[in-house]
N, C-alpha and C positions, 0 to 999 in steps of 0.2 A: 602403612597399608594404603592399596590404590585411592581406594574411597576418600582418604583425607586428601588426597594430592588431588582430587578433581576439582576441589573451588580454586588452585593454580594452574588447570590445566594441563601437569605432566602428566595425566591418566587419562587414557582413549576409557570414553564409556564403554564401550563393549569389550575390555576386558575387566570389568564390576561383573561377582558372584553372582547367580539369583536375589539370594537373598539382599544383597546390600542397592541391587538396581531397585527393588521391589519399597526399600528404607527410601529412596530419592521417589520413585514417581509418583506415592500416594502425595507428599507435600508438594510437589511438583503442577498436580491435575489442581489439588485443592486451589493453589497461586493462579494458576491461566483461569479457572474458572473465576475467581475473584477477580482478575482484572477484566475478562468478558463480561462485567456484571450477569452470568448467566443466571442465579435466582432473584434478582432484582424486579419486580415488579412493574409492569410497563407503566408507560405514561400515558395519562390519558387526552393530552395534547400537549401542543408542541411548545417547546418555552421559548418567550421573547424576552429580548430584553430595551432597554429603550436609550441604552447610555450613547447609541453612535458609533461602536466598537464595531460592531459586524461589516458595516458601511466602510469604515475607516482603515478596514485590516485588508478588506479585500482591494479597496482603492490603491493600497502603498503596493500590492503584487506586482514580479517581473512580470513582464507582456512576451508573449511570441510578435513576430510578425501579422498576424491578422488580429493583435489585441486582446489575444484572451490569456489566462492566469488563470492557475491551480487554484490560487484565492475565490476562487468565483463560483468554484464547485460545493454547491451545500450537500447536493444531494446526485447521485447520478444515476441518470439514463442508458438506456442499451449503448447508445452511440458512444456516449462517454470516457471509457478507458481509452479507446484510440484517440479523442483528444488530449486526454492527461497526458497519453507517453508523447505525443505531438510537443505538445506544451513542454514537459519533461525536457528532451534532446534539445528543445529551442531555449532555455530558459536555464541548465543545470548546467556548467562547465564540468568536466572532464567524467560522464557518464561512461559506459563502455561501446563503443566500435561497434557491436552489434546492434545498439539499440538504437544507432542513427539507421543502420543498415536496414532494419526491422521496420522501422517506418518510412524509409524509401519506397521498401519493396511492400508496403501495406497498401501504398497507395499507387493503385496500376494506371497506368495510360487507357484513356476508354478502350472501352471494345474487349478488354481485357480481364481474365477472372481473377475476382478479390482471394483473399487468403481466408480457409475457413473462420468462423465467429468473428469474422471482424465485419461490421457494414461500414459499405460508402455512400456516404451523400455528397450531393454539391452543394 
């Protein structure tokens, strides 16, 4: 039956019955929300820790050209993503062709309009 052949991958999911799709996504939704922690309980502040790890992990990061590392990122800001994929193409050997492209063309010669949802700063 398809259904056993899907954890080798010979079975395209959409050809699974109703019923046998409907046997994978309940355990399926259960699993992503388990690893989202989505009923988990927030924190009611932020956890430190004092061993020097945080310091030390971000230290050892590749650099781009102007010295910054994904390491560096706790938390981010609007501006943000367009440094990570900056960092990204600078930093990661054999990405895809587009995604040097992507940030060529993100980042325009003055005078020139940005691409939507991305901001430029100097």
């Amino acid at each position: 039956m398809c259904a056993n052949k899907m954890l080798s991958r010979q079975c395209p999911p959409e050809s699974l019955s109703e019923s046998v799709r409907k046997q994978w996504e309940g355990p399926a939704e259960q699993l992503v929300r388990y690893l989202l922690l989505t009923n988990e309980v927030p924190l009611e502040s932020p956890i430190a820790g004092t061993s020097g790890f945080a310091e030390e992990f971000a230290a050892r990061g590749p650099r781009d050209s102007r010295g910054r590392s994904l390491r560096d990122f706790a938390s981010l800001s609007s501006q943000d993503p367009q440094a990570v994929l900056e960092i990204l193409v600078a930093t990661k050997p054999g990405l895809p062709v587009q995604w040097k492209e992507f940030v060529r063309d993100a980042n325009p010669a003055p005078g020139s309009r940005p691409l939507a949802g991305i901001s430029h700063q100097n």
